[in-house]
C-alpha positions, 0 to 999 in steps of 0.5 A: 349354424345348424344344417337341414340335411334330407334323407334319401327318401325326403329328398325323392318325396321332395322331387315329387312335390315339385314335379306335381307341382309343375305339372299343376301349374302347367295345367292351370295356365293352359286352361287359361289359354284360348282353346284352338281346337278340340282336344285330340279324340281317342276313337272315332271323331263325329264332325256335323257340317252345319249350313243352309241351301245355296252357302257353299256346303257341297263344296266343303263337304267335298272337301271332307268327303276327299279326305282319305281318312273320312266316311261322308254322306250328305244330308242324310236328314233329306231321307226324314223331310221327304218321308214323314208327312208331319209338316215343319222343321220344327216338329221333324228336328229330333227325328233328323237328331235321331238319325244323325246319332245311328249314322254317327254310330255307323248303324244305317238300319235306321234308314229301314224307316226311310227307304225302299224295303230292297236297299241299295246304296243308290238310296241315300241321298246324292250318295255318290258325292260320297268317295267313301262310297265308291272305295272299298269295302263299300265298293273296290271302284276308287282307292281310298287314296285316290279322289273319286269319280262320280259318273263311274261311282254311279255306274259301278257302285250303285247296286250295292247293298248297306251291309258294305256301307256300314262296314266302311263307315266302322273303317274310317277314324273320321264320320262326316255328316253335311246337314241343312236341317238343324236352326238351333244347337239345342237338338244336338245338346244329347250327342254333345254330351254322349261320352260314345260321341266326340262331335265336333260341329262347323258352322258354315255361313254365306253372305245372305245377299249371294245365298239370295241369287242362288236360291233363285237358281234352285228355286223350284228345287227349294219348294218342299223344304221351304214349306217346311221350314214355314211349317206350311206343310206341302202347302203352296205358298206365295213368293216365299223367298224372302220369308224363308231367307229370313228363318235362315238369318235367324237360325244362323244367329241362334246357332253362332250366339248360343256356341260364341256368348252363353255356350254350355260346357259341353259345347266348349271347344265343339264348334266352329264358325266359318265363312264361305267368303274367307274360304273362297278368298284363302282356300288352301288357309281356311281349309287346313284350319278346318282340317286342324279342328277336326283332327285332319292332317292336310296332304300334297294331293289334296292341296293341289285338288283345292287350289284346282276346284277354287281357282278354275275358269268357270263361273257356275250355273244352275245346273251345277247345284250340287256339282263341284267343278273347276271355277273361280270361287272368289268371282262367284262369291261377288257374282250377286253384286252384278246379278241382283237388283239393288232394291232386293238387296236392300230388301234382303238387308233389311231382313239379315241385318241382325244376322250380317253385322254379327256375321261379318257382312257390310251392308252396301248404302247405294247401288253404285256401292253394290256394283263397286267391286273393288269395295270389300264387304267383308268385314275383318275376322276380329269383328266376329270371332270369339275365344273359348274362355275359361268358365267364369263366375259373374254375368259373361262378358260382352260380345266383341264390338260392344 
């Protein structure tokens, strides 16, 4: 019987063949796998916190802004919604994109448009919740490893021009933008696919029910911007919670269908969905999965801050609106329940429906049921939560649930 025998060089041809095809098939299956998070960045990664008024996004912020590898600033839209007197959110949406895009790119001179002409860091809005701000080069007050305190930052930072700022911002690997004013993904679709980016969008959501009662704390706080979101301008309107409340159902909806059921393949691996309510009931999980998502590596020192700032004695109040300080962030999250009206809950559930049952919420049928604490309104993650898939052809299949 007659043998094959390979020569030297067939032999090494032959080990290739095999060894590319390995790594093809490697390569294969794992697209097909569920994407967990973004593939790890080379430079500099772009997180935009997404949320609404009152849904817990100062807390998360804060739970980036710590971080001492991130540069934050809290809404830096703020600046465009106070200055351009074009009314409504919607004629406002790229010029609050544009922004977003130069501060990604720590190019703070697009503020120019938006402050006074002798700029100081104290400008930028709610600029000392922003640690990067009160460490070095902005400011040599707190170390960057160390959590920052705001009442020293306000008295011994805020002179400082953006020159240090901006240096700072090019310093961090990480830029973290909280923005409440964005209602659809769209606008964002050109900082998705610029290549300089690598935007990472986190999708923060609130029982609409406990967004409700602390809009009523803030609510003469909420008067210029829920006219614009009516696109009524500065004009005065009458009771315009429920409606405004509405919009902010609405847009959590576009935003969460467009990235979970029908997301372009820019978008794929870029977004993720997260609930106060899970994140006030597991801080230390929830956190640490955000965190992952980003690119973010949790710390000793930063787990024991989380544990403290959600498991403290305090209950919140309407002087605290943009304060994070040591409360019992699960008792808050159920404190509507007791505080509202019930005929306003069903009023706001009638609203919301669309948004809860994709979200996750569960309506309550009485108020003995609202008032029933022990009953759990929060529906299992499986409900809502979706998988990347790899792109397919043919309709795309159903939404979980269906």
């Amino acid at each position: 019987m007659p043998r094959c025998r390979l020569t030297a060089p067939a032999l090494v041809t032959l080990v290739l063949l095999q060894g590319v095809t390995v790594v093809l098939l490697f390569g294969w299956y794992g697209r097909l796998l569920p994407s967990a998070k973004p593939p790890p960045a080379e430079g500099k990664v772009h997180v935009l916190l997404l949320s609404s008024w009152r849904s817990g996004s100062s807390f998360l912020g804060q739970v980036f802004s710590q971080h001492p590898d991130v540069f934050y600033l809290m809404e830096p839209g703020w600046h465009v919604w106070t200055t351009l007197r074009q009314p409504g959110a919607w004629a406002l949406r790229m010029a609050v994109r544009d922004l977003v895009r130069s501060v990604f790119q720590c190019d703070l001179s697009v503020l120019e448009s938006y402050t006074p002409a002798q700029r100081n860091v104290s400008h930028l809005f709610m600029w000392s919740h922003s640690r990067a701000l009160c460490s070095p080069p902005a400011c040599p007050l707190t170390p960057r490893d160390a959590f920052s305190n705001e009442t020293e930052c306000k008295r011994r930072c805020d002179a400082r021009g953006l020159g240090g700022a901006e240096r700072a911002c090019r310093s961090y690997s990480h830029v973290v933008l909280k923005e409440v004013r964005f209602f659809d993904l769209e606008p964002l679709y050109p900082l998705l696919r610029d290549p300089a980016l690598d935007v990472r969008v986190v999708h923060l959501v609130r029982d609409p029910r406990a967004v409700a009662r602390s809009r009523d704390q803030s609510a003469k706080a909420l008067t210029r911007d829920n006219a614009l979101v009516l696109e009524r301008g500065d004009a005065a309107l009458a009771d315009p919670q429920y409606r405004v409340l509405q919009e902010v159902c609405r847009s959590h909806v576009r935003i969460h269908e467009t990235a979970a059921l029908k997301p372009p393949d820019f978008l794929r691996g870029r977004y993720r969905l997260v609930r106060y309510e899970d994140v006030v009931r597991d801080p230390l999980a929830e956190i640490r999965a955000v965190y992952d998502f980003a690119g973010l590596r949790m710390s000793e020192r930063l787990r024991d801050w989380i544990y403290r700032v959600t498991h403290g004695k305090g209950k919140g109040t309407r002087k605290e609106a943009f304060q994070i300080t040591e409360r019992n962030a699960a008792d808050v999250s159920q404190a509507w329940r007791s505080a509202l009206p019930h005929a306003k809950v069903r009023r706001i559930q009638e609203l919301c429906r669309g948004a809860m049952d994709v979200l996750g919420y569960r309506p309550v049928e009485s108020e003995e049921e609202q008032r029933q604490l022990d009953l759990d309104l929060l529906l299992p993650r499986q409900g809502y939560r979706f998988s990347w898939l790899p792109p397919k052809t043919g309709p795309p299949p159903p939404p979980p649930g269906e």
